[in-house]
C-alpha positions as CSV (number, residue, x, y, z in Angstrom):
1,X,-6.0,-3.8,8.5
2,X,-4.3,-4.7,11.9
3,X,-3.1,-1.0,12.3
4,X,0.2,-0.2,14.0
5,X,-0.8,1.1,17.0
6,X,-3.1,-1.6,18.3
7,X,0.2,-3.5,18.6
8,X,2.3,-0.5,19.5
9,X,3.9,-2.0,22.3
10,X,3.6,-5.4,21.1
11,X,6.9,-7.7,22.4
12,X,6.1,-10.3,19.8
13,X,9.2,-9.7,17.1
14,X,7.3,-10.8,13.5
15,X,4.5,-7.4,14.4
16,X,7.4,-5.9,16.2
17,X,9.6,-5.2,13.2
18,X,6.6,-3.4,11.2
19,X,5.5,-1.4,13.7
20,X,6.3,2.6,13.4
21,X,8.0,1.4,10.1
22,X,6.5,3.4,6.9
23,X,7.8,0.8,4.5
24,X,5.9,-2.0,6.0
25,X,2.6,-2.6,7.2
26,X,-0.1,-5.4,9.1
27,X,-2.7,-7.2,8.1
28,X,-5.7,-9.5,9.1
29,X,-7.6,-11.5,6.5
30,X,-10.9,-13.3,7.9
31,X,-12.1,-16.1,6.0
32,X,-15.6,-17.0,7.3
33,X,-15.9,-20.7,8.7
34,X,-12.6,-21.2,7.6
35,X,-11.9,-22.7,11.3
36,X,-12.6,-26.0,8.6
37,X,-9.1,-25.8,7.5
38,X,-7.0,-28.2,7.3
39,X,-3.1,-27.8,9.0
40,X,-2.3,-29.5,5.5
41,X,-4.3,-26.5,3.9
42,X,-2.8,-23.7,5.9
43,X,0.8,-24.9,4.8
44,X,-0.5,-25.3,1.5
45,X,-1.5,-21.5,1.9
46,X,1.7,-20.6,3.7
47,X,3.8,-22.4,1.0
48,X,2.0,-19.8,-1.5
49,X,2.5,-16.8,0.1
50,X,6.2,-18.0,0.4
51,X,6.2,-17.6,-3.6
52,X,5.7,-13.6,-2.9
53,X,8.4,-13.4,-0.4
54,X,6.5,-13.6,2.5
55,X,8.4,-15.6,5.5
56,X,5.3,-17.1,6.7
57,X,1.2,-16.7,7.5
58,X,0.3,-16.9,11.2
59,X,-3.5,-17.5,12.0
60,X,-6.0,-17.2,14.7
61,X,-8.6,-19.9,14.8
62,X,-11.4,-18.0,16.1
63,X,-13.7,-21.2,18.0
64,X,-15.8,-18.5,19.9
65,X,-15.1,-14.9,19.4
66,X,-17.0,-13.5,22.7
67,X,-14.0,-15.4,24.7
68,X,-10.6,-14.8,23.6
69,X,-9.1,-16.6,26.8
70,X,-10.2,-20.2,25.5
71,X,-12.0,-19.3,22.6
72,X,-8.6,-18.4,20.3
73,X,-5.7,-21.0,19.7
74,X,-3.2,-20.1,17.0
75,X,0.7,-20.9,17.8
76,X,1.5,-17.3,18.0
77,X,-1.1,-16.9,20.7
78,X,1.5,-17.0,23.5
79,X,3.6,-14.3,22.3
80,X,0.5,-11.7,22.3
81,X,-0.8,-10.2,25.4
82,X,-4.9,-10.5,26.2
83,X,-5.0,-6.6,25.5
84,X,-3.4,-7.3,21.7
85,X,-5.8,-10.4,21.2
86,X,-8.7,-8.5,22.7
87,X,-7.9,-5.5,20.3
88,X,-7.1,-7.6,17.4
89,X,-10.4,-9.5,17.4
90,X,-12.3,-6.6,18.3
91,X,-11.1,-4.7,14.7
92,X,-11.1,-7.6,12.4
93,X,-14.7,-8.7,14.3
94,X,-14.6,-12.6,13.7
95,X,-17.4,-14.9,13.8
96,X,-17.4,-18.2,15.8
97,X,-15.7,-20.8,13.4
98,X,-13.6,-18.2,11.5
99,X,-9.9,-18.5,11.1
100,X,-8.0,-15.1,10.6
101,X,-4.9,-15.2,8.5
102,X,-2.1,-12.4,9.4
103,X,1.4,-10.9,6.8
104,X,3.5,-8.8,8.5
105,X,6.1,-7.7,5.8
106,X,7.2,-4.8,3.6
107,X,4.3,-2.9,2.2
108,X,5.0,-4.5,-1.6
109,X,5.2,-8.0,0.0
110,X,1.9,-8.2,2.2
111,X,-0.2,-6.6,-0.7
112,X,0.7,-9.2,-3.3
113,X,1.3,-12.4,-1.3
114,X,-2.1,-11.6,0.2
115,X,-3.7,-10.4,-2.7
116,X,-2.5,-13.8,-4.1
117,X,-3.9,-15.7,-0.6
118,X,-7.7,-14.4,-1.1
119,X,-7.7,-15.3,-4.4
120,X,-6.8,-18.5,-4.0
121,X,-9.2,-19.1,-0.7
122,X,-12.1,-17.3,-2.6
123,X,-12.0,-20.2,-5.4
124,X,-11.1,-22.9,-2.6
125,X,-13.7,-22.0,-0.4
126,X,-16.4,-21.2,-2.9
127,X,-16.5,-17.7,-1.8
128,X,-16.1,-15.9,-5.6
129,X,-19.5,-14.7,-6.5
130,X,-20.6,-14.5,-10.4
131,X,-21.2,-11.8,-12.6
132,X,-19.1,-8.6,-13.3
133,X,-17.5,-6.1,-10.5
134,X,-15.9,-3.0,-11.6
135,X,-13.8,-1.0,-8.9
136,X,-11.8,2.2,-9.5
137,X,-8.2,2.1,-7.6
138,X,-7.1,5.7,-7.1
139,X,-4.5,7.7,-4.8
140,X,-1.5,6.1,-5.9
141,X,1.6,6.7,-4.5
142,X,3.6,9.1,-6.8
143,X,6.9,7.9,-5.9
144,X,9.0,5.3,-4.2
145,X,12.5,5.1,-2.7
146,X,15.0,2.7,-4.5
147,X,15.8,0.0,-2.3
148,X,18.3,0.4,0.1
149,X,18.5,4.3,-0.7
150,X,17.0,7.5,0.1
151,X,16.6,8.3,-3.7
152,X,13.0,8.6,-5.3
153,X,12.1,7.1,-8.5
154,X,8.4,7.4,-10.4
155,X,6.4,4.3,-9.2
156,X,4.6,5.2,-12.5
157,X,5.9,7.5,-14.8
158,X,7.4,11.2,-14.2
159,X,4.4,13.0,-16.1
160,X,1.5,12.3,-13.8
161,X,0.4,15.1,-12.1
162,X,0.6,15.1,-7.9
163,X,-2.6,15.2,-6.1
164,X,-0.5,18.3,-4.1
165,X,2.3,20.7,-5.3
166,X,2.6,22.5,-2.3
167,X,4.8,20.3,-0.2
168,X,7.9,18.5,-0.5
169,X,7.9,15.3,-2.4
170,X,8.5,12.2,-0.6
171,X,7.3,8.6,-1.1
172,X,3.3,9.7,0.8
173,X,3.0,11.8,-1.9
174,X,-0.2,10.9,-3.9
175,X,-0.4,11.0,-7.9
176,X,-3.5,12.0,-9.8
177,X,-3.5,8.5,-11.5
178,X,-6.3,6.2,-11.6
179,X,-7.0,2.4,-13.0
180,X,-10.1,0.2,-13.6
181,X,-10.5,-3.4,-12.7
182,X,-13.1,-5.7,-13.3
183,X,-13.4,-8.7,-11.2
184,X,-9.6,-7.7,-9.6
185,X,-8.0,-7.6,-13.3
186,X,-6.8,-4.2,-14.3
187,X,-8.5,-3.2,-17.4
188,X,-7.7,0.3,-18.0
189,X,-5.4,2.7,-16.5
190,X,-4.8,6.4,-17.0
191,X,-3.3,9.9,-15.1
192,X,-4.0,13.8,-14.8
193,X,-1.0,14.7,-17.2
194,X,1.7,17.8,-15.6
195,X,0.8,20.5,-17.9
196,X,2.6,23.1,-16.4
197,X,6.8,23.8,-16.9
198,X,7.5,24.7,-12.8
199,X,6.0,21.8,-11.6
200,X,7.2,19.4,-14.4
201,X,10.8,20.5,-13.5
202,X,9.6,20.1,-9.8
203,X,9.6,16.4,-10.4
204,X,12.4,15.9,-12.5
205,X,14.4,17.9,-9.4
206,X,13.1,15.3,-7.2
207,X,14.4,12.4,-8.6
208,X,17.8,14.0,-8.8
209,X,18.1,14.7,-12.3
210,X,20.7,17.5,-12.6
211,X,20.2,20.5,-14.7
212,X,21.9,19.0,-17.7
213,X,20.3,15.6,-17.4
214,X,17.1,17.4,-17.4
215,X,17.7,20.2,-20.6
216,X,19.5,16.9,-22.5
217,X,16.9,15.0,-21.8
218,X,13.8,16.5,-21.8
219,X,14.5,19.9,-22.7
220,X,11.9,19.6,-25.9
221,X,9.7,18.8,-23.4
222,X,10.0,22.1,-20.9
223,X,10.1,24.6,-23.9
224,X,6.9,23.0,-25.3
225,X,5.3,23.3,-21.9
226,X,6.2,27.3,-22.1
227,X,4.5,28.0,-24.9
228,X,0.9,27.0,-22.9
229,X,-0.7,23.3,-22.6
230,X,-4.0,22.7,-21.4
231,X,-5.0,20.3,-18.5
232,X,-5.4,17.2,-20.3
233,X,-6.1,13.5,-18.8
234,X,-6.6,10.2,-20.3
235,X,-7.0,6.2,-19.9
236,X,-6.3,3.0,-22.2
237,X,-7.6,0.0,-21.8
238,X,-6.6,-3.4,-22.3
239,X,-8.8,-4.6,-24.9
240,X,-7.2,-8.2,-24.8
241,X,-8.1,-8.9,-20.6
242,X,-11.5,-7.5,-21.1
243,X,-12.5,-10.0,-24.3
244,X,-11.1,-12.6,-21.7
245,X,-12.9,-11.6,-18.8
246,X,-16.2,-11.1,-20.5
247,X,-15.3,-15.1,-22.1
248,X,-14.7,-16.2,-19.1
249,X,-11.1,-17.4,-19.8
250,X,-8.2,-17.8,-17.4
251,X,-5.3,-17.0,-19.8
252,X,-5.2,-13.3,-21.7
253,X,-3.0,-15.7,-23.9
254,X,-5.9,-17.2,-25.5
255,X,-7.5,-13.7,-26.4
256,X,-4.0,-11.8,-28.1
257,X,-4.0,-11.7,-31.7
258,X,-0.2,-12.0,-31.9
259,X,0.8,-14.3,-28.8
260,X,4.4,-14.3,-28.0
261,X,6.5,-17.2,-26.8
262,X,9.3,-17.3,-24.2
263,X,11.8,-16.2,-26.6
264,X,9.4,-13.0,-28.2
265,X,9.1,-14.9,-31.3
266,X,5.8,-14.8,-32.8
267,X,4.6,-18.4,-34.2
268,X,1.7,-17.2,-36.6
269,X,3.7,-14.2,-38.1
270,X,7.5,-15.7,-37.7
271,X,8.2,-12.6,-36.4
272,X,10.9,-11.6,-36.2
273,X,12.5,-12.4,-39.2
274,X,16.3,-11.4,-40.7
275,X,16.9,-8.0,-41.9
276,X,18.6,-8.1,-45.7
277,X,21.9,-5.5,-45.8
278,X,20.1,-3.7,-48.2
279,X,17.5,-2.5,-45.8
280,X,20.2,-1.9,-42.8
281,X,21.7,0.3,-45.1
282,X,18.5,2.6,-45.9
283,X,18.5,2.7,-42.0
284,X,22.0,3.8,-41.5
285,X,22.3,1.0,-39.2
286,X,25.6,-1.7,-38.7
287,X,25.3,-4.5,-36.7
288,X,28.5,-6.4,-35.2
289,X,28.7,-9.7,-34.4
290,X,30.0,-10.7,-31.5
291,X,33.6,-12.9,-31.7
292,X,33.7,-16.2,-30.7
């Protein structure tokens, strides 16, 4: 990661705009020997992380990383001073013949367009190795701001438990939630329940609920938590992506019982199929049709 203050005072706009900016952040990806590159395969690269919403990928071509006078060309070399370049190189720490890709965007943006980008390059490039690597991802943020506002909503659910209830919540606040992947696929994921009433209605205060949105709607929930729950924790895992993963398929398609089309229909079972007045009436259910 490019951090912010190597390019604190940076005059070129693109880093400019993320720096001292929580919401957004800067990256360096190195790809070894990837001077080899093509242009046509860096614009096929910068085409994909246009997908994600990314405006662009700039690069350094690193030709000999002990001079960064001659040794760097990359088109956004003239906006950057010798300091930046000299910093930058020094904290990503290039080889000769390396290129080094760079996203400067919203937070959301640079971690899946470049997620997206190494991907791609590892299977390009050769650069994937076999067999199985499992990683746990843990610290979540608990929250995020709605776009545009100042309001927080749950990134994951309102029930997980914060790492700290001793401070005010804001969108650094971390969640005591945690997910396993295998080979970058998430295969299970899980959370440190709130099993206490003050810090459950902590949350819900948070994310603006008022007092009557919170007794209407989860009311049950905050007298239960009165009469005494125990610290409880849990994961699921996704049964279908790991029978993939361990067959070596690319589509979790070809490993669901019950595949779904476009539409939600389901082509071995029919489903869904018509429902005879007879059982809408057991249900207590009418159903209007529109008028045409």
């Amino acid at each position: 990661m490019i951090y912010q203050t190597i390019l604190v005072n940076t005059d070129f706009k693109v880093f400019k705009d993320c720096v001292n900016n929580s919401d957004k952040r800067i990256v360096a990806l190195n790809i070894p020997d990837g001077s080899k590159l093509t242009r046509k395969n860096i614009d096929d690269y910068t085409d994909l992380v246009k997908t994600f919403g990314a405006k662009g990928l700039a690069y350094f071509k690193v030709e000999d990383s002990n001079n960064t006078d001659t040794g760097i060309s990359s088109p956004i070399k003239k906006f950057l001073s010798s300091e930046e370049i000299d910093a930058i190189i020094k904290s990503v720490q290039p080889s000769s013949g390396d290129l080094i890709f760079f996203s400067a965007d919203t937070t959301d943006i640079v971690n899946s367009s470049m997620s997206a980008l190494i991907s791609k390059i590892g299977s390009d490039l050769n650069l994937l190795k076999s067999g199985f690597e499992f990683a746990w991802i843990i610290d979540y943020p608990m929250f995020e701001y709605e776009k545009g506002t100042t309001n927080l909503t749950s990134l994951h659910h309102p029930f997980t438990s914060p790492v700290s209830n001793d401070q005010d919540f804001n969108d650094q606040t971390l969640s005591r939630a945690y997910d396993l992947t295998l080979n970058g696929n998430e295969i299970g994921g899980g959370s440190v329940r709130i099993h206490e009433k003050s810090e459950q209605l902590k949350v819900f205060q948070a994310l603006k609920l008022t007092d009557s949105e919170i007794e209407s709607k989860f009311g049950f929930f905050l007298k239960s938590l009165e009469y005494g729950c125990p610290p409880h924790a849990g994961i699921a895992f996704g049964l279908d992506r790991i029978v993939m993963l361990l067959r070596g398929l690319s589509s979790i398609r070809d490993t669901i019982a019950f595949p779904k089309t476009q539409s939600s229909s389901c082509l071995l079972t029919e489903a869904p199929t018509e429902i005879d007045l007879e059982q809408l009436k057991e249900l207590a259910i009418k159903t209007n049709k529109p008028k045409t």
